[in-house]
N, C-alpha and C positions, 0 to 999 in steps of 0.2 A: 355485578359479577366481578369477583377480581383474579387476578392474573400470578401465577408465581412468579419469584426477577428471576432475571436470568434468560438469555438466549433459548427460547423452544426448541430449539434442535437439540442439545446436552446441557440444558442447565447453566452454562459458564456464565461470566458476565462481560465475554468477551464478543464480539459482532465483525463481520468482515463485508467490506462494502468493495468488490470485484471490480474494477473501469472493463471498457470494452476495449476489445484489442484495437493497435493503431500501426500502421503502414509508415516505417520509418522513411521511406524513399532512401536506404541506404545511407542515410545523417545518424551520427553514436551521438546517445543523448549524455550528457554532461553536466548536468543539474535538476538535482529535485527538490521545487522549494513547494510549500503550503501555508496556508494561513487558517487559523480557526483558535478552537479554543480548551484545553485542557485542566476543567474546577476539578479542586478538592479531588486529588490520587487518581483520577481519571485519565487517561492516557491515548493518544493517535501515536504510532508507528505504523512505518510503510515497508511494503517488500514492492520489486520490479522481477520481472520475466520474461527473457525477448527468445528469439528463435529467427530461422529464416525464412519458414514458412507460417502462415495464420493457421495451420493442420498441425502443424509440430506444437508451434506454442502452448496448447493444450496440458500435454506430456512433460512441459519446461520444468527446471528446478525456480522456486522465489529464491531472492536475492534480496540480503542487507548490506548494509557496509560493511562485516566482518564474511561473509561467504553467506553459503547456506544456513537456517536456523537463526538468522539472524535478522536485524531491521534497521532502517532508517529512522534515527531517534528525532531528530532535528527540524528545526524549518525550513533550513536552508542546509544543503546534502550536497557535493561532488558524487558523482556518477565515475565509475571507471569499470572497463573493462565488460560494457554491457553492448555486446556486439547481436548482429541479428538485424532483420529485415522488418519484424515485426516487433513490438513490446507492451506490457499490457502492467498496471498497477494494482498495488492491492492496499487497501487501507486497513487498518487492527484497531477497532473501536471497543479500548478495556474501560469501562466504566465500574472497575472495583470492586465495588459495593452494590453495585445494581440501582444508586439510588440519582449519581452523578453521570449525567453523561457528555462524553467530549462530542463539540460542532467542528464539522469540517466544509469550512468557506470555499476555498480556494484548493486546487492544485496546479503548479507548473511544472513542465518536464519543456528542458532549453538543449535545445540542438546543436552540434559544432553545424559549421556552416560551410 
């Protein structure tokens, strides 16, 4: 039996891998590095979303390096201005073509201290 490409939910060949929310203990995080691997036009970018509460952040706007609408292109990312008590990640798994898809090893989110 085979399968159409493309994301079951619309089609796209875009996929989004949600983390679970995390308890800053009041520390603004200040770096977002990754490691994996993006073949042939397949692509990871990252959005962050923090709040003050684990209730709020639901409701949060994502967040890239240019504002809203936007993403984390890079491996290694400066963080600013992502204040809040809780914050939560989101991966963007574009595989193209539907035929290439990108592996993601690794995330770090680094803490001031």
């Amino acid at each position: 039996m085979g399968v159409d490409i493309g994301n079951i939910m619309d089609r796209t060949t875009k996929y989004f891998y949600t983390s679970s929310t995390y308890n800053t203990n009041g520390n603004n995080p200040i770096s977002l590095k990754w490691e994996g691997e993006a073949p042939h036009n397949s692509s990871l970018k990252f959005q962050i979303r923090s709040a003050d509460s684990e209730k709020e952040l639901i409701n949060a706007d994502w967040y890239g390096s240019n504002g809203t609408d936007s993403y984390y292109l890079y491996k290694d990312n400066s963080l600013v201005n992502i204040l809040g008590k809780w914050i939560q990640y989101r991966a963007l798994f574009n595989t193209e073509n539907g035929a290439n898809t990108p592996v993601l090893n690794s995330i770090e989110i680094t803490f001031e201290k």
